[in-house]
C-alpha positions in Angstrom: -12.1 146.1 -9.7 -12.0 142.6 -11.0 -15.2 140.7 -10.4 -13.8 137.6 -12.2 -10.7 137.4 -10.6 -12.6 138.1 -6.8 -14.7 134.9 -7.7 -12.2 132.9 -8.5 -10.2 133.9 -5.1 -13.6 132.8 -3.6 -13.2 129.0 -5.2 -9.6 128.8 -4.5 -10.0 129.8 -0.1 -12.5 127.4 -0.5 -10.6 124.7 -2.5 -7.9 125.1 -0.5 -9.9 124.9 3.0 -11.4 121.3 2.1 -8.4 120.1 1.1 -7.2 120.9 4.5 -10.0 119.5 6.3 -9.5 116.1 3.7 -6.0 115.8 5.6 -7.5 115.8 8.8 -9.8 113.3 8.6 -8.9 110.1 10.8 -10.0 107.6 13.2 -12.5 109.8 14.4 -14.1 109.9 11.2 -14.0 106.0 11.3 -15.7 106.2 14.8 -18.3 108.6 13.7 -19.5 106.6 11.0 -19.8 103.6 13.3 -21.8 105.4 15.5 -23.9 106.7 13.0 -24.0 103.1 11.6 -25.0 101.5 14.8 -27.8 103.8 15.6 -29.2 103.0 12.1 -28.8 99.4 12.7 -30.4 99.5 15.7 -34.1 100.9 14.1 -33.1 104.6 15.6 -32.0 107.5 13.8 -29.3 110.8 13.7 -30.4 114.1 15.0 -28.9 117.0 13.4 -28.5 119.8 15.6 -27.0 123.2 14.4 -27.8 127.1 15.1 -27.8 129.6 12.1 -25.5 128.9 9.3 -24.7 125.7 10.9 -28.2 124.9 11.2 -28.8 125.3 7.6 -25.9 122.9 6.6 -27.1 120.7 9.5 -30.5 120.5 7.7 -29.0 119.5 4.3 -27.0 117.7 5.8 -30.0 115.3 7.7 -32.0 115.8 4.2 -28.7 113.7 2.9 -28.7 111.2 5.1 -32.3 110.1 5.3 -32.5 110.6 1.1 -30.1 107.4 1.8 -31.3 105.6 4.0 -30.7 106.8 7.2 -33.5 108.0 9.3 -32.6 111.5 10.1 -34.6 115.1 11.8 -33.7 118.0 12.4 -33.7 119.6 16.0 -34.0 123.2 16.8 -31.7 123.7 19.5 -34.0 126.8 21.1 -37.1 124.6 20.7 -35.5 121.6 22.0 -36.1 123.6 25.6 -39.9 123.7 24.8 -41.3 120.1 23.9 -38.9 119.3 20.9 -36.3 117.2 22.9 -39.1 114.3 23.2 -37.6 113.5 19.8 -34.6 111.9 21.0 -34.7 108.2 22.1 -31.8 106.5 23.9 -29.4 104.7 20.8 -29.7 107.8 18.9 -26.8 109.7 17.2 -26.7 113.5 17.6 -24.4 115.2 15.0 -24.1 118.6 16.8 -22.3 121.7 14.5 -21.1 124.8 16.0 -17.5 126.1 13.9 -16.9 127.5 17.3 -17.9 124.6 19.3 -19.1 127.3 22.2 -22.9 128.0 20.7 -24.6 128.6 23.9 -28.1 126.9 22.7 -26.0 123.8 21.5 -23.9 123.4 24.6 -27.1 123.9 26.9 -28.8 121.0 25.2 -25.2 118.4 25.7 -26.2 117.3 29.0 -29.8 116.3 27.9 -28.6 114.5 25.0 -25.6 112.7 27.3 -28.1 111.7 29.7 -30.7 110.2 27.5 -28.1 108.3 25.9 -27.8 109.6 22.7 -24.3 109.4 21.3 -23.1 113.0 20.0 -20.5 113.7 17.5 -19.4 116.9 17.3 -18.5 118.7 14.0 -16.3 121.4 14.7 -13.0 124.1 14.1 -12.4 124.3 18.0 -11.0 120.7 19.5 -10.8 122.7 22.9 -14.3 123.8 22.7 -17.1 122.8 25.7 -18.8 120.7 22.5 -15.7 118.8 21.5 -14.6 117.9 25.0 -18.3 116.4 25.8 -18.8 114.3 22.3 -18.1 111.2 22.0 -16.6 111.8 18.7 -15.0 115.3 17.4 -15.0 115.6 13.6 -12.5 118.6 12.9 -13.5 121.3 10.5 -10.9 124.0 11.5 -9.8 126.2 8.3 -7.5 128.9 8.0 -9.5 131.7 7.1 -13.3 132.2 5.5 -13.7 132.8 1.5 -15.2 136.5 3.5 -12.5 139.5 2.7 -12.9 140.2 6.3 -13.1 136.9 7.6 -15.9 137.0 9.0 -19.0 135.7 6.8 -18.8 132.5 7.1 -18.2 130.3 3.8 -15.2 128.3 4.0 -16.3 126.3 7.5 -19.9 126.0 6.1 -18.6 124.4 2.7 -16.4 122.5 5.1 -18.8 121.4 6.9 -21.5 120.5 4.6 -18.5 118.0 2.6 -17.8 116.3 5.6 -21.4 116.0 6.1 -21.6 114.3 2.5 -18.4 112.1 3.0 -20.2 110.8 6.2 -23.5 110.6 4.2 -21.6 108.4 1.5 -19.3 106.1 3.8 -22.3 105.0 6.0 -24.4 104.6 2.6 -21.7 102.0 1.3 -20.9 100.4 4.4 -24.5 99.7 4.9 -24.7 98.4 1.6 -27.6 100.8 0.3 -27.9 100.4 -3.1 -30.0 101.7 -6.2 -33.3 100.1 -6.1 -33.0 101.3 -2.3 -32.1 105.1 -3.6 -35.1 104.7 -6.1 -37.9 103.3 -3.2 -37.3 106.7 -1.6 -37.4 109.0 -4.3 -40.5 107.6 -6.0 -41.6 111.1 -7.1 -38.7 111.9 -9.4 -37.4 111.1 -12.5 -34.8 109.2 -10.7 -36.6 107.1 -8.9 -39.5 106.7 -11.7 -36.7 105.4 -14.0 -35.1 103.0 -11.6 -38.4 101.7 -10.8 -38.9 100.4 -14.1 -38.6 96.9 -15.0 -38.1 95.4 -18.0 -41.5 94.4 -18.5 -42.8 97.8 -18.2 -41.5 98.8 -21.0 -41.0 96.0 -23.2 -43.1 95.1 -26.5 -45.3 91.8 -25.0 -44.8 89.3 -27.3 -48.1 89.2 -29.1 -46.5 92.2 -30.9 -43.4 90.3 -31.9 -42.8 87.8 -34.1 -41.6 84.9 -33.0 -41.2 81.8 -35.1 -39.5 78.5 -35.3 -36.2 77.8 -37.5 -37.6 76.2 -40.2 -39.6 79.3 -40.7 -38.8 80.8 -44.2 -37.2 84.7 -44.1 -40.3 85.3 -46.8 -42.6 84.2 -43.9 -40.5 86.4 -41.4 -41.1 89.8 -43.5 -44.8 89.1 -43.6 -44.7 88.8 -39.9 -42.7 92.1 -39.8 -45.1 94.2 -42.1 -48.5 92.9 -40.1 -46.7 93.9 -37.0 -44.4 96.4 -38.0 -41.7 94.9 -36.2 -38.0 94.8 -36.9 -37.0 91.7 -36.0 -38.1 88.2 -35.7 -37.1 86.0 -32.8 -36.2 82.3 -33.6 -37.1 79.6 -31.2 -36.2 76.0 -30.5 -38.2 73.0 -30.3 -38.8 74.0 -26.8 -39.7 77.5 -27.3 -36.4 78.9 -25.6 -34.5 81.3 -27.7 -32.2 80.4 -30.5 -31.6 83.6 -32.5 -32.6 86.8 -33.8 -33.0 87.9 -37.6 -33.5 91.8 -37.7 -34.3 94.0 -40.8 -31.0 95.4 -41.3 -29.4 91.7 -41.2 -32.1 91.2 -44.1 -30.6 94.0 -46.3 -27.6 92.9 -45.7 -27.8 89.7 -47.0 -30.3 90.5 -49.9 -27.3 92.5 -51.8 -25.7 89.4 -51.5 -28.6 87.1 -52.4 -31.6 87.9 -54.1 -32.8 84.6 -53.2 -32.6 84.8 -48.9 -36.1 84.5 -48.7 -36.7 81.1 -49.6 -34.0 80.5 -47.1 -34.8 78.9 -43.7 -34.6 81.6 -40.5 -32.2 78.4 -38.9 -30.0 79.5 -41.8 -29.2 83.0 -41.4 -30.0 83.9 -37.7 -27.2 85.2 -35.4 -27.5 82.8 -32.9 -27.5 82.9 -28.9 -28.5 86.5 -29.2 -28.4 89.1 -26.4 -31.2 88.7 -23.9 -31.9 90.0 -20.8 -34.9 88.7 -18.3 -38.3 90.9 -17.8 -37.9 91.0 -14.2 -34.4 93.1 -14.2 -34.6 97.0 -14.1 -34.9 98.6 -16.4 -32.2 100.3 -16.3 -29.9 97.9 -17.3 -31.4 97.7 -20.6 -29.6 100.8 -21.2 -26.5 99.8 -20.5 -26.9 96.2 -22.6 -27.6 98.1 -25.4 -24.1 100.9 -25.1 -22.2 97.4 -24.8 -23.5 95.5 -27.5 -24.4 98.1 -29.7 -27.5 96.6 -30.6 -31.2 97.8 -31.5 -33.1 95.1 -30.4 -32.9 93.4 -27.0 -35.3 90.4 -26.6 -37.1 90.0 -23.2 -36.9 86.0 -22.0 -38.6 84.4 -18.8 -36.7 82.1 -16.6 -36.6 79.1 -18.6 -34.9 81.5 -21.7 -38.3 81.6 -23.7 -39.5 85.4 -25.2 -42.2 87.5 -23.7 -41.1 90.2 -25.5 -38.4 92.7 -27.0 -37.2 96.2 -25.9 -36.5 98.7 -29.1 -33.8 101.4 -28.4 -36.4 103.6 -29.0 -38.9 102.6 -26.5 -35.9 104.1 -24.5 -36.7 107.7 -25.4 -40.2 106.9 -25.1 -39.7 105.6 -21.7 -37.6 108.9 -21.0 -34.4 106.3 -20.1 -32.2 108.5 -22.6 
């Protein structure tokens, strides 16, 4: 018996099933994610109905959706006949699974969805079933046969379903325009959202731990600055205080092997000028990718009018836990 090669058998039914289901998609899949998109637009929200293994993809499915945006619950079919269908409010979008399309405690529950005016979309394998001929959409999930040797677990319509469930998930999420910062305001707990959070000036060095001085500033005065602060890099300013250039440590070596004598030299005189800089109220985030670009390892943090508040070191990132 080949356990390897039975896995792999697994993967490839599976493969092969959502490629099939990919083909199908069409206009209906346009017209579910409108209705999906006008419920959300309208301050109501998508109820995911499903029973059994249906029910658990259903509930990933609405964990998807309202990790992105989209308000989203779960109803229990059964328990929808005791109390639970007080959840749905007319403008509502049901997104109803059943592989078979003829689950008795879905199809029960149509006619109370229909007439409180909640628009269903069906998700199913069977376009002649009693729950694709009353929705108002019918997403098609049919595959040829489950990953099962008998055909009978099911695996390849759940996987089918729970990947349409994403593609709808991820269409409605662009078309609505939902972007990172949003993705981070509902994840606060995690890393994820902790790190997208971040703005520059969280974790930025404030400028009283920088050294900042003017051009005529010697590179001798410079190196004092950066022992007493254990800095890196001095920041040159203008007559206005808005930035002019940066000096850094290894730009000092650099020119020492070449001259002795740099630091009698004036900061105006061997700064790289119109330096990198990127504003204290952008996420952090971007920091990151400022520094992959330029390939530099110190960003300096400006206000508005272009003057420092402070500098980012590519190792705050690690500190930070961006890296």
């Amino acid at each position: 018996m080949n356990l390897l090669a039975m896995g792999r058998r697994v993967f490839e039914i599976e493969i092969d099933s959502l490629r099939l289901v990919e083909k199908k998609l069409g206009p209906s899949f346009e017209e579910a994610v409108q209705r999906l998109s006008d419920a959300v637009a309208a301050n109501r929200k998508v109820i995911v109905v499903g029973v059994g293994k249906s029910g658990h993809i259903g509930q990933k499915i609405a964990a998807t959706l309202a990790s992105t945006g989209a308000p989203s619950v779960v109803l229990n079919a059964v328990d929808a006949f005791h109390g639970d269908l007080g959840i749905a409010c007319e403008g509502d979008a049901a997104l109803a699974l059943s592989y078979s399309g003829e689950t008795e405690e879905l199809v029960r529950l149509l006619p109370y969805l229909k007439r409180m005016k909640v628009s269903v979309i069906a998700m199913t394998g069977n376009l002649k079933s009693t729950l694709a001929q009353n929705a108002d959409s019918v997403l098609d999930v049919g595959v040829e046969k489950e990953a099962c040797p008998h055909n009978l677990a099911p695996t390849s319509s759940t996987t089918a379903m729970l990947a349409l469930g994403d593609a709808l998930a991820m269409v409605l999420l662009e078309k609505r325009g939902f972007q990172k910062e949003d993705f981070a305001r509902l994840h606060p707990g995690g890393t994820l959202g902790r790190n997208l959070l971040l703005r520059v000036g969280d974790i930025m060095r404030p400028r009283e731990e920088i050294v900042v001085l003017p051009g005529g500033a010697s590179v001798k005065e410079a190196l004092r600055q950066w022992n007493r602060k254990r800095a890196g890099a001095v920041v040159v300013v203008d007559g206005g205080g808005a930035v002019e250039g940066i000096f850094t440590h290894g730009d000092f070596v650099r020119r020492y092997e070449r001259d002795p004598q740099v630091g009698e030299l004036p900061l105006s005189a061997v700064i790289t000028p119109s330096p990198v800089t990127v504003r204290v109220d952008k996420l952090a985030v971007e920091v990151l990718n400022l520094f992959e670009i330029h390939r530099i390892d110190d960003l300096i943090v400006v206000d508005g009018e272009n003057r420092p508040v402070g500098m980012v070191d590519s190792r705050d990132l690690t500190m930070h836990k961006l890296m």
